[in-house]
C-alpha positions in Angstrom: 133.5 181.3 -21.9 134.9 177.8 -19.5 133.6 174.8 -20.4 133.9 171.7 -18.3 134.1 168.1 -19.7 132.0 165.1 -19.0 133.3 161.7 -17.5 134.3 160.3 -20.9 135.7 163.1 -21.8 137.7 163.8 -19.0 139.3 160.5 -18.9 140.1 161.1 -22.5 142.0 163.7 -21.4 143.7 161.9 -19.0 147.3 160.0 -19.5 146.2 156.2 -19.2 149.4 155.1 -18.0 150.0 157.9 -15.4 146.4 156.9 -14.0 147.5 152.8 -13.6 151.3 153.9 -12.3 148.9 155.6 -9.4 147.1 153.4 -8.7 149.7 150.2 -8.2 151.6 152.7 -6.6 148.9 153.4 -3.6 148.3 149.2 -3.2 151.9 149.3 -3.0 151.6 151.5 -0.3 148.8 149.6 0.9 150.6 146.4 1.3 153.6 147.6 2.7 151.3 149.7 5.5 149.9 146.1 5.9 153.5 144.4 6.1 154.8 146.9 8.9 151.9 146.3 10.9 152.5 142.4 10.5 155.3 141.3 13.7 156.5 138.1 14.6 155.9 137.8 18.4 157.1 134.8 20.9 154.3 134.2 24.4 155.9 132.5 26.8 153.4 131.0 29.5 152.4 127.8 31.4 155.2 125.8 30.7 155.2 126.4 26.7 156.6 128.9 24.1 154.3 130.1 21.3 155.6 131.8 17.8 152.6 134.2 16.7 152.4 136.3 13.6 149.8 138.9 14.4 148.7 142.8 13.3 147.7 143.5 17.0 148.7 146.3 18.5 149.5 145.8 22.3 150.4 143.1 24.5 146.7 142.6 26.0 145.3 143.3 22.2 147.4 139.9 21.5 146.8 138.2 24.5 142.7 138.3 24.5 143.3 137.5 20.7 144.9 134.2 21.7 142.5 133.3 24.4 145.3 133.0 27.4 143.6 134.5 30.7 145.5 136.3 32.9 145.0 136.7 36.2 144.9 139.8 38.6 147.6 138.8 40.5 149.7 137.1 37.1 152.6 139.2 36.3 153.1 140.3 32.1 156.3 141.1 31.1 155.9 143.9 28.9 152.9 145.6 30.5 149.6 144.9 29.0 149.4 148.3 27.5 153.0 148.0 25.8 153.0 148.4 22.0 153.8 145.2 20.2 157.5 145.3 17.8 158.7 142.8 15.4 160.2 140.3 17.5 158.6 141.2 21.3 158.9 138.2 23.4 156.2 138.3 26.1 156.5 136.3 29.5 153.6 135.8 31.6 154.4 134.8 35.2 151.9 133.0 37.0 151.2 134.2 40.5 151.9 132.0 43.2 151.7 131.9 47.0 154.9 132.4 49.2 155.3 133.1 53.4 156.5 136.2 54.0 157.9 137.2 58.0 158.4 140.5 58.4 159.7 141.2 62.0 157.4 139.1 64.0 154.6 139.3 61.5 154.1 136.3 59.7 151.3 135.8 56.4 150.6 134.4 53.0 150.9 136.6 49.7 150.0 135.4 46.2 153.1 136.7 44.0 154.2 136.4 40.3 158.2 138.0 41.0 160.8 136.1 39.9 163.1 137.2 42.4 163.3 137.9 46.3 164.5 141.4 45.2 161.6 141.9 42.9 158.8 141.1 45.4 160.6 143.5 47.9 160.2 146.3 45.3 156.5 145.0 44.7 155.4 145.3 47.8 156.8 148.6 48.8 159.1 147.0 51.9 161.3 149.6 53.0 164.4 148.5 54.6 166.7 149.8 56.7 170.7 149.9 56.5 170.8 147.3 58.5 168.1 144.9 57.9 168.4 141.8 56.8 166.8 139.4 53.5 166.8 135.6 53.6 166.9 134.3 51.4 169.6 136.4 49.5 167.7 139.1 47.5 168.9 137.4 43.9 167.6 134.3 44.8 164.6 133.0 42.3 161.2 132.3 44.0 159.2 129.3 43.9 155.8 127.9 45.4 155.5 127.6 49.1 158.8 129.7 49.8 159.2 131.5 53.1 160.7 135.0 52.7 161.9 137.1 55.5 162.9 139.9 56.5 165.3 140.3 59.9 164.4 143.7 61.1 167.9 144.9 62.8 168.1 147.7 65.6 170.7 149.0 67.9 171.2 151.3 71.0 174.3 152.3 73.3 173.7 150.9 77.0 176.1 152.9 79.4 176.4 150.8 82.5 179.4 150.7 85.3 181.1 147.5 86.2 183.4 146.7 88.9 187.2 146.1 88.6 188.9 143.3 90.1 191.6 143.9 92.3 195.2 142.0 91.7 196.6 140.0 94.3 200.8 140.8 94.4 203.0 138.1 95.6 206.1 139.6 97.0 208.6 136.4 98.3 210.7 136.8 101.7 213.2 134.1 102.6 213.2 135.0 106.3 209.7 133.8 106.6 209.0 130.3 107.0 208.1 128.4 104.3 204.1 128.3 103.5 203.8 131.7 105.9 201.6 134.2 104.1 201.0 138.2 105.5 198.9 140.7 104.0 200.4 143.9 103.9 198.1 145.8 102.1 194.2 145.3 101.8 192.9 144.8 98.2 190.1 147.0 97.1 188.1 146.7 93.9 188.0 149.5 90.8 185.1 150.7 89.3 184.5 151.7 84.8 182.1 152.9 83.1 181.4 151.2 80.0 179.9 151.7 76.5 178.2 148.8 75.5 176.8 148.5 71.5 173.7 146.4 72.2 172.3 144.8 68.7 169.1 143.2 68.7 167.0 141.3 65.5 163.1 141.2 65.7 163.2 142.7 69.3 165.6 139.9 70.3 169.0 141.2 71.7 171.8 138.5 69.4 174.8 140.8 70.0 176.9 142.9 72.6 180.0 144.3 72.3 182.2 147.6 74.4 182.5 150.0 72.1 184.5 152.1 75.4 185.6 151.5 78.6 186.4 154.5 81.2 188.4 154.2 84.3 186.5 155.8 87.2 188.2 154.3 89.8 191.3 152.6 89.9 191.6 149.2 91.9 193.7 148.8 95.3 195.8 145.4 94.2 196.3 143.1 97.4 200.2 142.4 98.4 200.8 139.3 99.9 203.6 138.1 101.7 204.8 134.3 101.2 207.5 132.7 103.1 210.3 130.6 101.2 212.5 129.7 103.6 213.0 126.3 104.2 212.5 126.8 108.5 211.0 123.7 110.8 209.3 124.5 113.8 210.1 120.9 116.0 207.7 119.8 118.5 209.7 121.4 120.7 209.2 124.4 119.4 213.1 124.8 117.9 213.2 126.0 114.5 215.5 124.3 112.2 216.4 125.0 108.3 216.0 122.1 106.2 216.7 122.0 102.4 214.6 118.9 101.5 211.3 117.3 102.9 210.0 113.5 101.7 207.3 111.6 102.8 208.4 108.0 103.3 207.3 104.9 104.9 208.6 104.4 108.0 209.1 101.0 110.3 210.5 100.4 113.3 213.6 98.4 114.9 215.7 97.6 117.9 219.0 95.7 118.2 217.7 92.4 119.2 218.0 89.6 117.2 214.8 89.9 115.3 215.1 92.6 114.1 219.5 92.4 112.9 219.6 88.6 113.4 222.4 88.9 116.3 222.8 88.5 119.5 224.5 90.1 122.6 228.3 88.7 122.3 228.5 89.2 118.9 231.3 91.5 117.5 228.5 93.4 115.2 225.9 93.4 117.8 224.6 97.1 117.9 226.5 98.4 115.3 225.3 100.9 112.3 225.9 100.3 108.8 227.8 103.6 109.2 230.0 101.6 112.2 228.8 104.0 114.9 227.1 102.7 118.3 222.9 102.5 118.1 221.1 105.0 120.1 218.1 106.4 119.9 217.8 109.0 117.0 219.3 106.9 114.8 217.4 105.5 111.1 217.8 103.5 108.6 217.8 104.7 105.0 218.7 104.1 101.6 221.9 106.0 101.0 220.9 106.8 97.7 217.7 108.7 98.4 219.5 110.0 101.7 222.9 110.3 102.3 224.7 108.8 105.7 225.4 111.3 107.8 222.7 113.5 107.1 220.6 115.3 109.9 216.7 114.3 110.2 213.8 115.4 111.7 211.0 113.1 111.6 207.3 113.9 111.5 204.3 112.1 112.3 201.5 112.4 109.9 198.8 111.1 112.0 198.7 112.9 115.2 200.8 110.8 117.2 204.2 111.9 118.8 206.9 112.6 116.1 210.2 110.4 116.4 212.0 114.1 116.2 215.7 115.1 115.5 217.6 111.8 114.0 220.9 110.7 112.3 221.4 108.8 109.0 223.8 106.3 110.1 222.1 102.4 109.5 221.2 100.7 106.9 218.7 98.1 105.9 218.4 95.4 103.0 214.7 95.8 103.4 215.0 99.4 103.0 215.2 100.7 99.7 213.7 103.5 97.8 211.4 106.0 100.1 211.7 103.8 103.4 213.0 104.4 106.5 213.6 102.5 110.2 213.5 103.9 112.9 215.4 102.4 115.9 213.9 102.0 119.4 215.2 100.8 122.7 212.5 98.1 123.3 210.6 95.9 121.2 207.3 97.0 122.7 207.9 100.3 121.5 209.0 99.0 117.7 206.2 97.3 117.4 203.8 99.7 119.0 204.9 101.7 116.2 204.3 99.3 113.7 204.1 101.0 109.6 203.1 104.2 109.1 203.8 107.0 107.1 206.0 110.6 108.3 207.3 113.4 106.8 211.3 113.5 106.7 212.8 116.6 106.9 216.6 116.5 105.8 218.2 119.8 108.0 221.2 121.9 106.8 
């Protein structure tokens, strides 16, 4: 028949040093529970950066333990419900308000992202391909900032737009010079053309052809210019010429005023060129025009030209673009006085 043994007896039973070995071995146990659940932990916040050794759990476990509030809006980075690990470094960010403008929409939101990119994430913006950030989306935030966001659109404008006709010089020497014909009527083109219209916040900042489709091609204009050198005279007598100069012309006779001798005098009369004065002849400067040469002058100020003349005098007065012109009678010389013409040297 069993029989069972009291208390004393049991322990008398019992291996002494097997019973101690178990028990230091479970407060070993204990302690090194108590160790693992012991973790160094660094809190950032406010400005300052706090070494904690602490048996919490979690991140808000910690936080309530140290007495830091946090605010709604203040951002903790791990999340509040994140289990604490030997070494956890936990960041609070304190919300803050920035501007944001998105589109034409303009307000104030109270943040705690670090960056542009973050608080685009945060707040759920969705943004197209084309859209636009400023600032850039890695740039770090700070109070007061102004965020926005440059909403970008685009549409194809198909519009037509006339062509300008060319005007076509074709040159005939048989034509007067400064003569002009039309010979054929210009007449304008029309295209069609694909226009890539780009617009930010509504507001159109960009057009460009993205195609351009002939629907009409232009007529170009042909005009008809004279180059020869051809001088219609007063008297309607058309003459070729190969050089025109506008000079300033004076007026003379054979008198002793104006050539300093008198009737009797072997020189009396007499060009520079030794020919017999007459009408039609001038005074030049042989080396702007050559003696000999063939003139016709014309007036430039309404009044009768002088007409077809001969380069045979010349003039110690007249040098350069000058040029006398002889007359009968002093009344006439000095009726013409100073004045400006047009010399046309002929072929």
């Amino acid at each position: 028949m069993e029989t069972f043994l009291g208390g004393k007896d049991f322990l008398k039973g019992v291996n002494k040093k097997a019973f101690i070995a178990v028990v230091f071995l479970a407060t070993l146990l204990v302690s090194f529970g108590l160790l693992a659940m012991r973790k160094n932990v660094t809190i950032v916040y406010d400005g300052k950066e706090e070494s904690v050794v602490t048996f919490a759990s979690t991140v808000e476990t910690l936080i309530n333990k140290q007495g830091i509030e946090v605010l709604e809006a203040d951002k903790v980075v791990p999340g509040l419900q994140e289990k604490l690990k030997e070494d956890t470094r936990i960041v609070i960010h304190r919300a803050f308000e920035i501007q944001l403008i998105d589109g034409q929409q303009q307000k104030s939101i109270t943040t705690a992202e670090e960056t542009v990119e973050d608080l685009i994430k945060t707040l759920d913006l969705k943004l197209g391909e084309k859209d636009k950030v400023q600032p850039d989306l890695h740039t770090t935030l700070n109070p007061g900032d102004t965020v926005e966001v440059i909403r970008v659109t685009e549409e194809i404008l198909v519009e037509n737009q006339e062509v300008p006709f060319q005007t076509t010089i074709k040159y005939n020497e048989d034509l007067e010079l400064g003569t002009t014909k039309r010979l054929q009527e210009g007449v304008p083109g029309l295209k069609e053309i694909k226009l890539g219209i780009t617009y930010e916040n509504n507001v159109e900042v960009a057009r460009d052809v993205i195609e351009e489709n002939i629907i009409k091609e232009a007529v170009n204009e042909i005009i008809e210019k004279g180059t020869g050198n051809i001088l219609v005279t007063s008297r309607g007598d058309s003459r070729r010429y190969r050089e025109v100069i506008v000079m300033e012309a004076s007026a003379y006779t054979a008198d002793y005023e104006s050539t300093g001798k008198r009737p009797g005098d072997p020189y009396f009369g007499i060009t520079g060129s030794g020919t017999q004065v007459r009408p039609g002849v001038v005074a030049v400067d042989p080396r702007v025009i050559p003696l000999g040469s063939k003139l016709y002058i014309e007036s430039l100020d309404r009044t009768p030209s002088y007409g077809v003349a001969s380069a045979e005098d010349t003039g110690g007065a007249i040098k350069g673009n000058k040029i006398d012109l002889y007359f009968e009678n002093r009344s006439e010389a000095l009726r013409f006085g100073r004045r400006k013409v047009k010399v046309y040297i002929l072929d």
